[in-house]
N, C-alpha and C positions, 0 to 999 in steps of 0.2 A: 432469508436463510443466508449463514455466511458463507464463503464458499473458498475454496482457493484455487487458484488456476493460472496456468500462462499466460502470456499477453493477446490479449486475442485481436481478430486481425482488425476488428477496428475500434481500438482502444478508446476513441475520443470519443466513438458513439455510445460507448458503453458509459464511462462516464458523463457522458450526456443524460444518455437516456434512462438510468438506473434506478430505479424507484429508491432503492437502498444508497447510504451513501460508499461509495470507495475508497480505500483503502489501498494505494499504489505502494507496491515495495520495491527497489530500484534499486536492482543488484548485478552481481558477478560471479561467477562461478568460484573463482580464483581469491576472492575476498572474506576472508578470515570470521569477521565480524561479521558479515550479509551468510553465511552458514548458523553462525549461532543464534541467527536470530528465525531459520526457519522452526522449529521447536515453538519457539512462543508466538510467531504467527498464527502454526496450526492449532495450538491451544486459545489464541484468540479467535478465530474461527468459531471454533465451538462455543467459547464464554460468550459472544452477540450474533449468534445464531439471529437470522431474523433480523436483525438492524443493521449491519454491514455485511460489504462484499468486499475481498480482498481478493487483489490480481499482484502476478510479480513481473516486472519489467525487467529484462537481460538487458543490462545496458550494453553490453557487445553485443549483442542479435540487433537490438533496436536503439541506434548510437540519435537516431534521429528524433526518439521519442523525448530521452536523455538530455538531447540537446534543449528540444521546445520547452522544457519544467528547469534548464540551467543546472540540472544534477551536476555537483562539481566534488562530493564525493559520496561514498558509499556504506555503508545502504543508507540512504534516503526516501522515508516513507510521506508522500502526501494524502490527504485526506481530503476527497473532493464531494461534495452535494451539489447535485443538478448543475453539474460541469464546471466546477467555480473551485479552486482549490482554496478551503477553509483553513486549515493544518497543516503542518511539515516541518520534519525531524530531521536531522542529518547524527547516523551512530546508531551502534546498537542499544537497547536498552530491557530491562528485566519487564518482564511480564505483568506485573501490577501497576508501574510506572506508565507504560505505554497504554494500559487498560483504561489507566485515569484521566492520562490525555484527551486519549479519543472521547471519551464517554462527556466528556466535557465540551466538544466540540460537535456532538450529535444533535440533530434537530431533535426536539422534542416532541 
């Protein structure tokens, strides 16, 4: 099921442990572009129901997590299976583009 949610408190073991793959969004409250992308998040969500989980990282709350993945701008979405980042975007992008990426990058 996809889901969306906070960063939870222990982010690596989630990606670790996630049967589903993840889907990190790496944003800021303050960031232009990281708002207009929640919209087609939440609509991603729903469109791979079941095959992805997506979590959003405050890069001011979690400067540390930010740091470890070299977020160097924003929003930067990674996509990781069984803890191994497969994917990664820097910018916003429209909802079919991004749908095509990932879909592309899912385990089979």
């Amino acid at each position: 099921m996809a889901e969306t949610k906070q960063l939870p408190p222990r982010f690596e073991q989630l990606i670790q442990e996630s049967e589903l793959p993840v889907l990190a969004d790496f944003w800021a409250e303050w960031c232009g572009p990281c708002r207009m992308m929640e919209p087609v998040l939440k609509q991603l969500s729903k469109d791979m129901k079941g095959r992805l989980r997506i979590v959003k990282v405050n890069v001011d709350k979690h400067p540390e997590v930010a740091a470890r993945y070299q977020i160097q701008g924003i929003p930067t979405m990674i996509l990781f299976h069984k803890g191994r980042p497969i994917w990664r975007q820097s910018g916003a992008m429209p909802l079919p583009l991004l749908k095509q990426q990932i879909e592309q990058h899912l385990p089979q």
